[in-house]
Backbone bond lengths (Angstrom), bond angles and torsions (degrees), N, CA, C in turn:
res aa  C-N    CA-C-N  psi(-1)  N-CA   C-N-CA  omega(-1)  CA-C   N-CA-C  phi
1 X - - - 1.453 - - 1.534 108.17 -
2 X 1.510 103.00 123.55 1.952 93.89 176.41 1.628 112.29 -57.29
3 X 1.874 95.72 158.19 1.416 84.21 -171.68 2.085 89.98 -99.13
4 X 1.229 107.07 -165.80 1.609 122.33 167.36 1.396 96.09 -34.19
5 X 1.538 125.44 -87.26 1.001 149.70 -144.17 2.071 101.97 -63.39
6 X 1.227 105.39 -31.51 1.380 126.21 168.38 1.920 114.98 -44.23
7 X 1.561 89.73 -64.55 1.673 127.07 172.59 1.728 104.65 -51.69
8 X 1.342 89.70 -52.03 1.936 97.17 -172.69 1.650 92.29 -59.69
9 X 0.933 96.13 -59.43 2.001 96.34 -159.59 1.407 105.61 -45.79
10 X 1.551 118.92 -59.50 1.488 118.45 170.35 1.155 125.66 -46.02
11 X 1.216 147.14 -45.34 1.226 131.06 145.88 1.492 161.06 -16.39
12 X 1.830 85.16 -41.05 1.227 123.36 165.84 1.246 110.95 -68.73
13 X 1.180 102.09 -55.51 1.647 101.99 -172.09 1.590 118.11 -36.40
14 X 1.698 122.60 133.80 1.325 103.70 177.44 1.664 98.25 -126.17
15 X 1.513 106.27 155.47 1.618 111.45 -177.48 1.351 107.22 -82.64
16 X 1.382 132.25 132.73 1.062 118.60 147.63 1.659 113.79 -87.91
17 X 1.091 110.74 139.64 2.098 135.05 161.77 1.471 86.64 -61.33
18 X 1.246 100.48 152.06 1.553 108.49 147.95 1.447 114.25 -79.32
19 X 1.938 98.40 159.49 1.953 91.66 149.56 1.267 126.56 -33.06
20 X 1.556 112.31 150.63 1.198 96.74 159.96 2.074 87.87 -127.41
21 X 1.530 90.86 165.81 1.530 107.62 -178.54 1.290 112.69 -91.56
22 X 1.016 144.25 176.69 1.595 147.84 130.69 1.127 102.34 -115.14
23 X 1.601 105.36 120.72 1.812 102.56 156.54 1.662 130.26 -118.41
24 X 1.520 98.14 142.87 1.488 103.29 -165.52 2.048 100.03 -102.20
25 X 1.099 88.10 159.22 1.803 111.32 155.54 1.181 110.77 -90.80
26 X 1.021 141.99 152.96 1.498 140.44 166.27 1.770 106.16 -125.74
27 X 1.123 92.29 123.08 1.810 107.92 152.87 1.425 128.27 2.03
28 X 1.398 151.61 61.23 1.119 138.87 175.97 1.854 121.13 -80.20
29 X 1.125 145.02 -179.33 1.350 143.16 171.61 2.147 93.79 -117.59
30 X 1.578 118.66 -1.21 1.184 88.45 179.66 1.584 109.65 -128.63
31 X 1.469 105.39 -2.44 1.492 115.74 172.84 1.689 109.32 -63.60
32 X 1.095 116.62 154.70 1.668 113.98 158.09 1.136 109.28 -105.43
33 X 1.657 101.08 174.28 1.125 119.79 -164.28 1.601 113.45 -85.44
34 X 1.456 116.50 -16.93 1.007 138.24 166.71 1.401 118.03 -59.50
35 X 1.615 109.64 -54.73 0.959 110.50 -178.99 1.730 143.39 -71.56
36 X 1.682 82.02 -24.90 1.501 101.15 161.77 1.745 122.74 -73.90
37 X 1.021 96.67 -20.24 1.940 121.24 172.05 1.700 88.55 -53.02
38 X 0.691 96.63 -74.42 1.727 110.36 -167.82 1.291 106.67 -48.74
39 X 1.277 115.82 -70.91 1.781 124.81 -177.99 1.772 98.33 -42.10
40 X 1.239 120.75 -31.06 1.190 108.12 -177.31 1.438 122.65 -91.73
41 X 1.201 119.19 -10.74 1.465 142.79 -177.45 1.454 97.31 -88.93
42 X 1.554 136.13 -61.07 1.123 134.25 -146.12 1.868 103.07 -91.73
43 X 1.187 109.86 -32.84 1.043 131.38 -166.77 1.792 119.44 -81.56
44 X 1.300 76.94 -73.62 2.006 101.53 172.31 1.673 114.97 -77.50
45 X 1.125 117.99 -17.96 1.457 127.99 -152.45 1.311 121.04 25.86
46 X 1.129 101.51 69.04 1.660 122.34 177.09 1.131 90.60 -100.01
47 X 1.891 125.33 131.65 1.216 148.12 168.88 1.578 106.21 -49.13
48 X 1.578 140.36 -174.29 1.080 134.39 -162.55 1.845 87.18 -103.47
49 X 0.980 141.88 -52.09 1.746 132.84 -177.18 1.660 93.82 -56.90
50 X 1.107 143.48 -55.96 1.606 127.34 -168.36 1.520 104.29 -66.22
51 X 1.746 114.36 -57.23 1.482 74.91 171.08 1.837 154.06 -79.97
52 X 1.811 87.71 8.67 1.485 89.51 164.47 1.275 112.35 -70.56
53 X 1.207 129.57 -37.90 1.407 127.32 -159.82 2.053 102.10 -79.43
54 X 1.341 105.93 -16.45 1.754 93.42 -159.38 2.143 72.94 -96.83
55 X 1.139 97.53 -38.00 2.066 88.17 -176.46 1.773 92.35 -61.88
56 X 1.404 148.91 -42.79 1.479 123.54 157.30 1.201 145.22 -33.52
57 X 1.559 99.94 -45.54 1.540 115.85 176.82 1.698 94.47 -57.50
58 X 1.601 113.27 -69.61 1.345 107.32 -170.22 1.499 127.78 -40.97
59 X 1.267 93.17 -45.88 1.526 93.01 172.43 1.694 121.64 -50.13
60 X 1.292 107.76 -61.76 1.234 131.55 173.29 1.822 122.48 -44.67
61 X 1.342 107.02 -51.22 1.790 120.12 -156.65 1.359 79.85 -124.70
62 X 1.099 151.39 13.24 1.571 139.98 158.22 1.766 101.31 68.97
63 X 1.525 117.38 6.76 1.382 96.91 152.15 1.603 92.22 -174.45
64 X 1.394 101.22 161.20 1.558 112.67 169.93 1.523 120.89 -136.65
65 X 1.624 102.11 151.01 1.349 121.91 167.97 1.023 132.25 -36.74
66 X 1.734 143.16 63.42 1.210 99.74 -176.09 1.396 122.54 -127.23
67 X 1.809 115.41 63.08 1.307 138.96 154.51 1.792 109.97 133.92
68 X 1.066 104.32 154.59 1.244 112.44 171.60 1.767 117.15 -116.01
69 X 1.363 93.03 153.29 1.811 107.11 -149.45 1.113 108.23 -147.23
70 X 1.598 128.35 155.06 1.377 121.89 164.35 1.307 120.51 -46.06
71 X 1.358 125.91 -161.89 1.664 130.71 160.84 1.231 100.33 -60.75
72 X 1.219 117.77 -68.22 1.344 114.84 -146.20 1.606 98.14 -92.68
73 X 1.068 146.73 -39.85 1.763 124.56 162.98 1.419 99.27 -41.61
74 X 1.144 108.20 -68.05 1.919 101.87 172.81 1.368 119.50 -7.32
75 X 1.294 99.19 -76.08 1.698 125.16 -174.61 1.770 102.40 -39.23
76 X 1.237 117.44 -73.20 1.179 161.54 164.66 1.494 97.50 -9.22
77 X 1.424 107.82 -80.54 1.789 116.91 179.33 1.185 106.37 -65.56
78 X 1.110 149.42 -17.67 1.576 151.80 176.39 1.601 98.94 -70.24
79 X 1.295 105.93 -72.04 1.592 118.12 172.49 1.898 109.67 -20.59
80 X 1.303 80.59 -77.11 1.483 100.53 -168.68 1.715 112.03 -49.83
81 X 1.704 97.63 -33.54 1.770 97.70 175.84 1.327 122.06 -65.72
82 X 1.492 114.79 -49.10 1.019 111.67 176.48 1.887 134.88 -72.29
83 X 1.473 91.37 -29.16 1.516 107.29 143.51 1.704 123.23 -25.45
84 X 1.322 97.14 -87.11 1.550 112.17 -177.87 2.158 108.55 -49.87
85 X 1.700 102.46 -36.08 1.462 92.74 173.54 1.056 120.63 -87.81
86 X 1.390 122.81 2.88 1.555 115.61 168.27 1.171 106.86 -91.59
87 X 1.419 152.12 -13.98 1.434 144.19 -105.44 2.324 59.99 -154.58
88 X 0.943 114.43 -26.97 1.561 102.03 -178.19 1.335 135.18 -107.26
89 X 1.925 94.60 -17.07 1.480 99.44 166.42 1.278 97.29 110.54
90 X 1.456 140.19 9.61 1.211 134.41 -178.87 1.870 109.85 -133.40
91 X 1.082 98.02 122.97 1.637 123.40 162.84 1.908 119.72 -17.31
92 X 1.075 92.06 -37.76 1.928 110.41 -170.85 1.727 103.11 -37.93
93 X 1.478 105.52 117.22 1.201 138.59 156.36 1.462 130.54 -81.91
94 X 1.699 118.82 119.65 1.165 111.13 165.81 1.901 117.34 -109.63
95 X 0.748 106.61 164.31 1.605 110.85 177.75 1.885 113.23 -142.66
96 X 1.307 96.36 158.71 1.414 97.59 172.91 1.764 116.88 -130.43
97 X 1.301 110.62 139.31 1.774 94.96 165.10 1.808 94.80 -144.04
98 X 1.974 83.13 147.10 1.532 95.62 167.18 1.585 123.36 -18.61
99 X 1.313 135.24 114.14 1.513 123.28 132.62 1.951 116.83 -34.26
């Protein structure tokens, strides 16, 4: 049976969360808009209205939102983005920074 001092310690204890990431698309002049539609659909599973609106932002603010993730999902969707735009012929950059 824990004693007092057992009880005290647990309490104490605090969790750390992991990081979390934000990752963006960034702005190209040779990607489409189409194509980023997709990367965000297949990838992010952003419904077809979110990723029109986060493929606007990009266009617009030179980059967009499209979700935040541990490190390594982070890592992961970056991989996979630039993957899918080389494997298509287009330039498209993803990046990540700390939350």
């Amino acid at each position: 049976m824990p004693t007092h001092t057992d009880i005290e310690l647990l309490n104490e204890v605090k969790i750390k969360h992991p990081k979390k990431y934000k990752v963006y698309l960034l702005n190209d002049d040779y990607t489409s808009m189409e194509f980023v539609i997709e990367i965000l659909i297949t990838i992010f599973y952003k419904n077809y209205e979110d990723a029109q609106n986060v493929m606007l932002d990009i266009h617009k603010k030179e980059k967009g939102l499209c979700g935040v993730y541990t490190h390594e999902i982070a890592e992961t969707k970056i991989i996979q983005v630039h993957q899918k735009a080389k494997d298509n012929g287009f330039p498209l950059k993803a990046v990540m920074e700390q939350e």
